[in-house]
C-alpha positions as CSV (number, residue, x, y, z in Angstrom):
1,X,110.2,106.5,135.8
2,X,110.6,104.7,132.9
3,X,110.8,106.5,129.1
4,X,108.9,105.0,126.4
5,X,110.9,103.3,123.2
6,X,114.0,104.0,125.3
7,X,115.8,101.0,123.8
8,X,115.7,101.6,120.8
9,X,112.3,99.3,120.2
10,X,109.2,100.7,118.9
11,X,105.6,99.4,119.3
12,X,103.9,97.6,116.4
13,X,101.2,99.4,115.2
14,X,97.7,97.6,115.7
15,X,95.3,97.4,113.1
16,X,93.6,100.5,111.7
17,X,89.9,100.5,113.1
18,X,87.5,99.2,110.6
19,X,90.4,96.8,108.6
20,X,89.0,93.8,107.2
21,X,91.0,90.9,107.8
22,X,90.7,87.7,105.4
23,X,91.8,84.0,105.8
24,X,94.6,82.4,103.5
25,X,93.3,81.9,99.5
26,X,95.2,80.7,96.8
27,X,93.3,81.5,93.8
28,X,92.8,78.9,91.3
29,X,94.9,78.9,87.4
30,X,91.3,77.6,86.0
31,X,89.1,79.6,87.8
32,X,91.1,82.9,86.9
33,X,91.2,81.7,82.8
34,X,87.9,81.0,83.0
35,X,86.7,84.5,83.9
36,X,89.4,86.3,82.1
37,X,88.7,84.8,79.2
38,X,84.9,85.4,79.8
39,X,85.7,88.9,80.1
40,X,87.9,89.1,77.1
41,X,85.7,87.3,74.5
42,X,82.8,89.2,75.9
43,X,84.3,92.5,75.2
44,X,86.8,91.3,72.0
45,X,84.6,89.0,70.3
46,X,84.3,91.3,66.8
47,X,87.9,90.8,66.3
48,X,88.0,87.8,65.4
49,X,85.8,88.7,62.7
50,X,88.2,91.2,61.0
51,X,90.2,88.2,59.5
52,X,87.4,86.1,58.5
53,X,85.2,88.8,56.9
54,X,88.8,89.9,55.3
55,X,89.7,86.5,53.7
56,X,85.5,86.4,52.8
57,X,85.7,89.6,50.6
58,X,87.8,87.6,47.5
59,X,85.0,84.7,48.2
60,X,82.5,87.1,47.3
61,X,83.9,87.7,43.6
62,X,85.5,85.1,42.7
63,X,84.0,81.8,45.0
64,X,86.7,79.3,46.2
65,X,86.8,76.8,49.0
66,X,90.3,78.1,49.3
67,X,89.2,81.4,50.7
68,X,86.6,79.7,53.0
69,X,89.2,77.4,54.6
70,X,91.9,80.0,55.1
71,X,89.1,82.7,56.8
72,X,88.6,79.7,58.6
73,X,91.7,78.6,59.9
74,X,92.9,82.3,60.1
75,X,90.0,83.2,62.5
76,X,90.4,79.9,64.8
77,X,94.3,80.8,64.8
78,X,93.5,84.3,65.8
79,X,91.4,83.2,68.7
80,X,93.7,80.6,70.0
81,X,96.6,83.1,70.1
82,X,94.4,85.5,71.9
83,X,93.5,82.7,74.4
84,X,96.8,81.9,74.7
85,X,97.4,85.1,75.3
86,X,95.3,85.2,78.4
87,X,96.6,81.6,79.8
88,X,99.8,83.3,80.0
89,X,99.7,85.3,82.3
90,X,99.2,81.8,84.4
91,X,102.2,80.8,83.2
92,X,104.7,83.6,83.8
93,X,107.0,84.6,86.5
94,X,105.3,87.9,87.0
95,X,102.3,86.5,87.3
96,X,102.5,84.3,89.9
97,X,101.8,86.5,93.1
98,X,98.3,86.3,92.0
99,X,98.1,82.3,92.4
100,X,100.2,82.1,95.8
101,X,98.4,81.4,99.2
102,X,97.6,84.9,100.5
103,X,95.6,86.7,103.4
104,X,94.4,89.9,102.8
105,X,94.8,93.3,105.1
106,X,92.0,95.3,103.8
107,X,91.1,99.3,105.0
108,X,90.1,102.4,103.7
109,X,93.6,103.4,102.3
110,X,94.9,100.4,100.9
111,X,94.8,96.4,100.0
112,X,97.9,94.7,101.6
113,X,99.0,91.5,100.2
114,X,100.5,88.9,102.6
115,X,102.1,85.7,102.3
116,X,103.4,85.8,106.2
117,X,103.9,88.2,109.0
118,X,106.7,89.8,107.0
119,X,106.4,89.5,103.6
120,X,103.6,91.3,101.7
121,X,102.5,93.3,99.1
122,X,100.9,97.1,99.5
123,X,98.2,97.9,96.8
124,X,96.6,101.5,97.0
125,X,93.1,101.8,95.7
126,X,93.9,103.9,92.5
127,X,95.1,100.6,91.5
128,X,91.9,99.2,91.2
129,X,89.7,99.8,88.3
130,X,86.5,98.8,89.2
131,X,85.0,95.8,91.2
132,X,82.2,93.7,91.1
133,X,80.3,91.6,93.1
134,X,79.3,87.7,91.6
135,X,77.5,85.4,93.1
136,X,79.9,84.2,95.6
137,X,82.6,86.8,95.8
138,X,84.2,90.1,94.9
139,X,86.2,90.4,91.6
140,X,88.5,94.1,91.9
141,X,89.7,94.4,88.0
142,X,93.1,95.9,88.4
143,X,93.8,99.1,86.1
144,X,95.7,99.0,82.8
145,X,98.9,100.1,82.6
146,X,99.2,103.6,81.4
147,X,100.4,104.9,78.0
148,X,104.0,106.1,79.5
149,X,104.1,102.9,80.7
150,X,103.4,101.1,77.4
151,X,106.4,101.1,74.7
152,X,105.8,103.0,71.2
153,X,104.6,103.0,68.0
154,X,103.3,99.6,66.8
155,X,104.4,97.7,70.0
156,X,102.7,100.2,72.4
157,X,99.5,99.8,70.2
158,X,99.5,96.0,70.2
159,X,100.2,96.3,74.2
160,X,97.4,98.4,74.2
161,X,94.7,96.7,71.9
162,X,95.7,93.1,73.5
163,X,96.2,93.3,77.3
164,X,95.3,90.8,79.5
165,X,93.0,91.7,82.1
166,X,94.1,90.8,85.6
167,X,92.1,90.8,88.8
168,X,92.0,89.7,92.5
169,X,89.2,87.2,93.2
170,X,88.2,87.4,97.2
171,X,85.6,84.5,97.9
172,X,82.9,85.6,100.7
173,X,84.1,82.2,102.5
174,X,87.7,83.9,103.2
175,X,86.0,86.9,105.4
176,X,86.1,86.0,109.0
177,X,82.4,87.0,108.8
178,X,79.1,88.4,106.9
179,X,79.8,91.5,108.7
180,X,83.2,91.9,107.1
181,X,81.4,91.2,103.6
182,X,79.0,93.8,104.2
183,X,82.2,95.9,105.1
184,X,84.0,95.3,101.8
185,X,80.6,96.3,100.4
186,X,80.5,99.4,101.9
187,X,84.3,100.5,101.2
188,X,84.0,99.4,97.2
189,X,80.6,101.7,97.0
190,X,82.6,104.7,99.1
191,X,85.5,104.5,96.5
192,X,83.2,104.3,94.0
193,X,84.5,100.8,92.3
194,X,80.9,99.2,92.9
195,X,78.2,99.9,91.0
């Protein structure tokens, strides 16, 4: 009679029932700019009036073309360092598992990350935020770091006020099939990241 794992070998553990299985995506550098920056300037847009309403004020009392101009050029500075900001994060080394060719392991406990059979990535769904659901696929909004994680004082503020929001864009054409969409559907609403 033979034993079972009696050299030393272990099965591979199958699938867990119910895991939703994606085709390889490589999400776009435009496409994510375009909807993080959406999402910033959406949610941001005031403050880029604090430095136009603050070089206004002398304008007020005393008019001058030279307190116009630098609101002006103050503000459009502001908002191209904040978009810059956001581009970033296409730019850096940290931020480049987002934009690699992926397939995605998805089930009830966790998001796994794959760029082949052996290398990956394990998310768990605390991670997540919250999702939604466009047109044409699900965003899941990753959450912010925490304050332990953030530095102190005036950096850990700035950190704070300024993040860049990062998410993971899954297209409904990378699902094998609709059932698997309405799958993902129903695992967002049970966690309670779906509106």
């Amino acid at each position: 009679m033979q034993q079972p794992n009696r050299g030393g070998f272990r099965a591979q553990q199958g699938p867990t029932p119910g895991t939703i299985r994606t085709k390889k995506y490589q999400l776009d550098k435009d496409m994510f700019t375009k909807v993080a920056l959406g999402k910033v300037w959406r949610r941001e847009w005031w403050y880029a009036m604090i430095p136009f309403v603050l070089l206004m004020l002398p304008a007020v009392f005393s008019f001058s073309w030279w307190w116009v101009a630098a609101a002006v050029i103050v503000t459009i500075l502001f908002v191209a360092l904040r978009s810059a900001q956001i581009v970033g994060v296409t730019r850096v080394e940290q931020g480049n598992v987002l934009f690699e060719k992926l397939t995605y392991d998805i089930d009830s406990r966790q998001i796994i990350m794959k760029r082949n059979e052996r290398e990956g990535m394990t998310m768990t769904w605390d991670m997540i935020e919250k999702a939604e659901r466009n047109g044409d696929a699900f965003l899941l909004w990753l959450q912010p770091p925490t304050a332990a994680q953030l530095p102190g004082g005036w950096k850990g503020w700035v950190a704070r006020t300024f993040q860049a929001p990062v998410f993971i864009h899954l297209p409904y054409r990378i699902f094998v099939g609709a059932n698997d969409v309405k799958l993902m559907e129903s695992l967002l609403r049970r966690k309670n990241l779906l509106a």
